[in-house]
C-alpha positions as CSV (number, residue, x, y, z in Angstrom):
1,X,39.1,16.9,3.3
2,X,36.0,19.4,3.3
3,X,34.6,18.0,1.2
4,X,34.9,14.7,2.4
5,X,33.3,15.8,5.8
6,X,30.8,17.4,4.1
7,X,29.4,14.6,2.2
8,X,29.9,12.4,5.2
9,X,27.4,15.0,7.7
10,X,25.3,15.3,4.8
11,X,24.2,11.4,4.5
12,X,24.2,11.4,8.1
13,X,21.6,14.1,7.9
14,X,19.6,12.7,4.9
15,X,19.5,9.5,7.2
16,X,18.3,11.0,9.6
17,X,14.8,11.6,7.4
18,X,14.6,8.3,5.9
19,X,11.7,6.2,6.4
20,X,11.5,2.3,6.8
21,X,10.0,-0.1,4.8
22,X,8.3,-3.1,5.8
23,X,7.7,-6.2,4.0
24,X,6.9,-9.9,4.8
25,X,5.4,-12.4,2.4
26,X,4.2,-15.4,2.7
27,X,5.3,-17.3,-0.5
28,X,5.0,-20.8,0.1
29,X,1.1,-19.9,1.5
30,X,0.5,-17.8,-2.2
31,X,2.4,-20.7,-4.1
32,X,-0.8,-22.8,-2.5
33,X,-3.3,-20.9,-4.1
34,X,-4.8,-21.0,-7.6
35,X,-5.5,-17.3,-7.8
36,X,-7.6,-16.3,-10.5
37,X,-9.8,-13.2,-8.8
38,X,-8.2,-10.8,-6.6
39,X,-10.8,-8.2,-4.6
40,X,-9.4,-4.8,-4.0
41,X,-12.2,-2.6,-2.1
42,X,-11.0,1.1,-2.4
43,X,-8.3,1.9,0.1
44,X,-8.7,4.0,2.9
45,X,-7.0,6.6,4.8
46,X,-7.2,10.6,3.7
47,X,-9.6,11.4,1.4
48,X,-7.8,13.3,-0.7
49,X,-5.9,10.2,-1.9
50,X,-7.8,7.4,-1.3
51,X,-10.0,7.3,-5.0
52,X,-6.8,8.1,-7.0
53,X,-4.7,5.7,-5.1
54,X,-6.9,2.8,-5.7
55,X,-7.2,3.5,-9.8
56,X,-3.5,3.5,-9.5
57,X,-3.0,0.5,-7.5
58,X,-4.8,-1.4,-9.8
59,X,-4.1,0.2,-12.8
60,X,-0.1,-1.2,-11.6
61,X,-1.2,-4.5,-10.8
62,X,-3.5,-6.0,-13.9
63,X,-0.2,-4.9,-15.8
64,X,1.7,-6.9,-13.6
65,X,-0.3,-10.2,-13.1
66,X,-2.5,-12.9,-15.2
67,X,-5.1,-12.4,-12.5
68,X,-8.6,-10.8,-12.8
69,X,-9.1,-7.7,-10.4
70,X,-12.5,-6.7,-8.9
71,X,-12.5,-3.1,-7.6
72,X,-14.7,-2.7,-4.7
73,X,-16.2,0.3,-3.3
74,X,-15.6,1.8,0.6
75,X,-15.9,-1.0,2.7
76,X,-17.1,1.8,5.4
77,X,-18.2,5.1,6.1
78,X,-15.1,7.3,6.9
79,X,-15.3,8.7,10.5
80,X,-13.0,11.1,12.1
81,X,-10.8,8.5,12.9
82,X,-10.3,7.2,9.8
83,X,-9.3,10.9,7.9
84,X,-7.1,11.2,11.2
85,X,-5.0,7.7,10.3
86,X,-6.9,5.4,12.0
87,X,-6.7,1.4,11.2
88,X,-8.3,-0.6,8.3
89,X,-11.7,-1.9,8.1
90,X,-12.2,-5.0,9.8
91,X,-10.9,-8.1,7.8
92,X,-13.9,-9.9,8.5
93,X,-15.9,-6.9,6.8
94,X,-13.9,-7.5,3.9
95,X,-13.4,-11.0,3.5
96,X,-17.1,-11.3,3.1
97,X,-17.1,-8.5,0.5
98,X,-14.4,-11.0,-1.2
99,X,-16.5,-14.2,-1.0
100,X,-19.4,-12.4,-2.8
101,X,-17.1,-11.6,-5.7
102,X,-15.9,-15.1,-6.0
103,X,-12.4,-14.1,-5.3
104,X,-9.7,-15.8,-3.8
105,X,-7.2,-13.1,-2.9
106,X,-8.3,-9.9,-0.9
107,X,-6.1,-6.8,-0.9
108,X,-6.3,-4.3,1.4
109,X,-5.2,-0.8,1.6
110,X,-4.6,2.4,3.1
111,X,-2.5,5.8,2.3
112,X,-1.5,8.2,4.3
113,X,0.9,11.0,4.1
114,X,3.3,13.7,6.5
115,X,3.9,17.5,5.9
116,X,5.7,19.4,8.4
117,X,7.6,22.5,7.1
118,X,9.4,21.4,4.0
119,X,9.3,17.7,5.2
120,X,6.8,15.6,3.2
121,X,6.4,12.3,2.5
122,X,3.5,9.6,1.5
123,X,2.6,6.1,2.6
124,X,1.4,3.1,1.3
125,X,0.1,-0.1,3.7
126,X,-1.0,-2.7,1.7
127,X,-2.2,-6.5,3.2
128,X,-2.8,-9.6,1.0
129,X,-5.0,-11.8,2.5
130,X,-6.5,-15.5,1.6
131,X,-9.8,-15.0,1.2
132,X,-10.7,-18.6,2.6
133,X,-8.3,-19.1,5.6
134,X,-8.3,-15.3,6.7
135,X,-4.6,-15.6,6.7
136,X,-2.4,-12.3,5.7
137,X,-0.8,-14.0,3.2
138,X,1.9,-10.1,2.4
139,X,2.1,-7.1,4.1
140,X,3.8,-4.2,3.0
141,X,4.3,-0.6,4.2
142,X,6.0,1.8,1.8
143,X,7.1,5.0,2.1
144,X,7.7,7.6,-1.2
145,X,11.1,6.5,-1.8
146,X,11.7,9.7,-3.1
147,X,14.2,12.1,-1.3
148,X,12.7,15.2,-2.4
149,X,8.8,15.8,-3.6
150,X,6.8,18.0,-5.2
151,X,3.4,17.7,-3.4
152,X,1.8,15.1,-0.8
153,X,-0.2,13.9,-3.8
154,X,3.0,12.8,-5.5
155,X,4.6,11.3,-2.7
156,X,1.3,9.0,-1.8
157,X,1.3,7.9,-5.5
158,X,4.9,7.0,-5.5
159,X,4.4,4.9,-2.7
160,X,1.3,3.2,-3.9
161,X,3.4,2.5,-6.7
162,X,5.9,0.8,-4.9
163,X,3.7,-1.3,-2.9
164,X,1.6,-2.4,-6.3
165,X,5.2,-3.3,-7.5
166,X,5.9,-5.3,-4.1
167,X,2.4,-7.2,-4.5
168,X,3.2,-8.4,-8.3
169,X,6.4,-9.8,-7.4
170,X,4.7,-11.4,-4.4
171,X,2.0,-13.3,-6.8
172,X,4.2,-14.3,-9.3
């Protein structure tokens, strides 16, 4: 009966830390467009992450999907509010970088990541977006998934990871 009570305060507890996902796609709005050029500037959010998480990203996705990926650079200079966890880049800012590489899709993202005492955890927000209409065509928001991690850095690749994952499956 210990036991029992034990295992039953400790998933209670573990919930306690989880983190919600968010996910909405459009299908019927992707199923509309003959994508053959994606645009992925790099993503944004701490510095620390932001280069690796892109290669990765990528790297996930051309194994994933039939189309061709253009990896663009920093759609802006990083201010303070940025490195603190501030928003995306305007979508019109990007969008326009899109049209100039003749893509259809635009994929946007940022990574962000928590560390308070042994609590740590990464993030991964990722929009898909028509490139023509302006219309968010997926959003996702990811956390790690994993229950215990080794480092930040792990934790914000796991969940970039997850969201490239979430993206394929979207295009399909």
């Amino acid at each position: 009966m210990r036991r029992i009570l034990f295992c039953i305060a400790l998933i209670v507890f573990l919930t306690g830390f989880a983190n919600p996902s968010v996910t909405r796609v459009n299908k019927e709005a992707i199923d509309r467009i003959a994508i053959t050029k994606i645009f992925v500037p790099r993503f944004e959010g701490n510095p620390d992450f932001v280069e690796v998480s892109t290669d990765l990203f990528i790297a996930e996705l051309e194994t994933r999907i039939q189309a061709t990926i253009v990896q663009g650079s920093a759609l802006r200079i990083e201010s303070t509010d940025i490195i603190a966890g501030g928003n995306l880049a305007p979508t019109e800012l990007a969008i326009q970088k899109a049209k100039e590489a003749n893509a259809e899709v635009l994929i946007m993202g940022k990574v962000t990541s928590h560390h308070t005492g042994a609590m740590l955890n990464g993030f991964s927000t990722v929009r898909v977006i028509d490139v023509a209409t302006g219309a968010i065509l997926a959003s996702f928001h990811r956390p790690s998934g994993k229950l215990i991690g080794s480092s930040e850095h792990a934790a914000v690749l796991a969940a970039v990871s997850r969201t490239a994952k979430d993206v394929a499956k979207a295009l399909e």
